[in-house]
N, C-alpha and C positions, 0 to 999 in steps of 0.2 A: 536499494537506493539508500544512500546515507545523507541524511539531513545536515547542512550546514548552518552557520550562524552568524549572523551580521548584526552590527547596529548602525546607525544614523546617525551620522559625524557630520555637521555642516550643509549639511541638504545629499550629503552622502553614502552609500552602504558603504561599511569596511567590512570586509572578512578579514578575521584574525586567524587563523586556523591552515596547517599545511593542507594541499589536496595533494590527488593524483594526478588528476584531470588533464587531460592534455592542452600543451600551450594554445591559445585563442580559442578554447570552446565557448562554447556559448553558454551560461546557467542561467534559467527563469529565476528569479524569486517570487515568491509573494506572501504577503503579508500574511501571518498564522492568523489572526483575526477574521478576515474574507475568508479561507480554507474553514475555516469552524464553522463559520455562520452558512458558507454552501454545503452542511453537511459531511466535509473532513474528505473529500474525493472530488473526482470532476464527474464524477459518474452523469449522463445526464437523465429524463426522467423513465425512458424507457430500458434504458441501462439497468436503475436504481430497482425496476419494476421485475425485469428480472435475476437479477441478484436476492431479490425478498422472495422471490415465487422458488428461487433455488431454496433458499437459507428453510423455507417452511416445511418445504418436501422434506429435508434432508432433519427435520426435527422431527416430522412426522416418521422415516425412515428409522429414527432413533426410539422412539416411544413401541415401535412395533419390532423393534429386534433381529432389522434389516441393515446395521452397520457391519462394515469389516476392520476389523482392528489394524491401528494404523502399524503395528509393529508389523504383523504377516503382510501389508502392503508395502513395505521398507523390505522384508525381508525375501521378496518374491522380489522388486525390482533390485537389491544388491545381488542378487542370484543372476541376474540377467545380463551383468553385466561382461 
């Protein structure tokens, strides 16, 4: 996803910036300020709940010398191809 950029011209968003976008798409904005303050995701609380219970495993995983390095996991899927 590529972040765009807008300012507030008249009670209005302008985008200055070319897209790709296809003509009459639809784009949400919202404001970086709300996105920060809900924590930088829409994740919601059970989402969040497990995203942390992943993230601990997998430092736990780390401390005990149960990762696989990401290059032989790179370099088993470019083999697959």
């Amino acid at each position: 996803m590529h972040a765009h950029h807008a300012r507030v011209r008249n009670g209005r968003l302008v985008l200055d910036e070319p897209t790709d976008r296809p003509e009459g798409d639809l784009v949400e904005l919202v404001p970086l300020d709300e996105v920060l303050a809900s924590g930088g995701d829409d994740l919601d609380r059970a989402e969040r709940a497990a995203l942390h219970q992943e993230l601990e495993a997998s430092i736990l995983e780390s401390k005990t010398g149960q990762l696989i390095d990401a290059e032989d996991v790179l370099a088993e899927l470019r083999a697959q191809r």
